[in-house]
TINULO-349765 format. One record per residue (C-alpha): residue number from 1; residue in one letter; y, z, x. Coordinates in steps of 0.25 Angstrom, whole numbers, plus 5000, padded with zeros to 4 digits. Layout:
N
ATOM_NUM_A_Y_Z_X
...
This chain:
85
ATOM_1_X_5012_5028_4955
ATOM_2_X_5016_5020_4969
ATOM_3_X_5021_5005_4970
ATOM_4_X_5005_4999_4970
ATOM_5_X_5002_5008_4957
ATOM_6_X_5013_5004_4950
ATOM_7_X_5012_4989_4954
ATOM_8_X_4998_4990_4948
ATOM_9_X_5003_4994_4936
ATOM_10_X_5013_4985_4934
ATOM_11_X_5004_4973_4936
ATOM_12_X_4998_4977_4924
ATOM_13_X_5012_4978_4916
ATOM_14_X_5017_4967_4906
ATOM_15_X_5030_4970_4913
ATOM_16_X_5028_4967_4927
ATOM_17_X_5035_4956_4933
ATOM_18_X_5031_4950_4947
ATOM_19_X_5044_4949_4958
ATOM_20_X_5037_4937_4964
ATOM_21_X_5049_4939_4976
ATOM_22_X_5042_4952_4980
ATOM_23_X_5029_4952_4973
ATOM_24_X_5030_4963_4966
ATOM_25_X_5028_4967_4951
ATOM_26_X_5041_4972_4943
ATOM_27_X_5043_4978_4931
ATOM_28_X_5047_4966_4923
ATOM_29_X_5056_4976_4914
ATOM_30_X_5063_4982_4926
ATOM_31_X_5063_4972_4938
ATOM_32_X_5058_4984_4946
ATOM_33_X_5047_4987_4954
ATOM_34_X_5038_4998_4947
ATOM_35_X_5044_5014_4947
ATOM_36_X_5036_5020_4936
ATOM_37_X_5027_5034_4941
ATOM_38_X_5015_5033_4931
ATOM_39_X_5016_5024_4920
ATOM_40_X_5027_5013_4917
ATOM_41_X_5034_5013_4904
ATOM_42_X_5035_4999_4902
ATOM_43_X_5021_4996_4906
ATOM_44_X_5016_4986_4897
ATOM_45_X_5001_4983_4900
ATOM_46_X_4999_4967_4903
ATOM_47_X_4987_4963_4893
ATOM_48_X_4987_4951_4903
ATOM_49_X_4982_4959_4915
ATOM_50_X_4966_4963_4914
ATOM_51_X_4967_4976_4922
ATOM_52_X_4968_4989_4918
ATOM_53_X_4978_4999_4923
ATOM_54_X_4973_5010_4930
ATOM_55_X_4977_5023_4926
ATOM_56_X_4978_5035_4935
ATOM_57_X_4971_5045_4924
ATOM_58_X_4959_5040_4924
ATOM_59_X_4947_5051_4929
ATOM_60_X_4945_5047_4943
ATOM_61_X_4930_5044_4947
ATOM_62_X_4923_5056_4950
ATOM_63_X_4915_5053_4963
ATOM_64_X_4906_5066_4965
ATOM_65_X_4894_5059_4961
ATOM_66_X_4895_5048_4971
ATOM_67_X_4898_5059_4982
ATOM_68_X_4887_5066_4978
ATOM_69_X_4877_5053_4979
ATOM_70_X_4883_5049_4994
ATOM_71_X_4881_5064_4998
ATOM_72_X_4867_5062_4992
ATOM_73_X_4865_5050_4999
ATOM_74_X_4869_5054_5013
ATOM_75_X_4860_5068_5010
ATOM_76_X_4848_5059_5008
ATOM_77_X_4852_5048_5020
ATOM_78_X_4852_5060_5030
ATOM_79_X_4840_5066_5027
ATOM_80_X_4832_5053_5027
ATOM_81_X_4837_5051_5041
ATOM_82_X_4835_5065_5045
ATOM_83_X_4820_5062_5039
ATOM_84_X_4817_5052_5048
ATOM_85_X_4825_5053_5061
């Protein structure tokens, strides 16, 4: 995960701690910035916050259909202007 990724995820924890000198969000356990890859250990979802975490295996959306219907679409555009002029 990168630094916007993490800090995301943090927001969301029941451990993070605002440094309101720099503006950042902290680990409240640690006093550190975030330095976790995937998951943090200590993550403790906030039942305050409303959102959702995002989680990175979910099936991304399959976007052929809408491919198709543009292609479609030009297809049928270009042959009613080839009709007329």
């Amino acid at each position: 995960m990168n630094n916007p990724e993490q800090m995301i995820y943090c927001e969301q924890c029941k451990n993070r701690k605002l440094d309101i000198a720099t503006n950042i969000v902290l680990c409240s356990l640690t006093n550190q910035k975030p330095n976790f890859e995937h998951d943090c250990d200590k993550f403790i979802a906030n039942p305050e916050n409303k959102t959702e975490l995002k989680k990175e295996n979910k099936v991304p959306k399959n976007y052929s259909r809408d491919i198709i219907a543009v292609i479609i679409f030009f297809v049928a555009l270009y042959r009613l202007i080839r009709l007329f002029f």
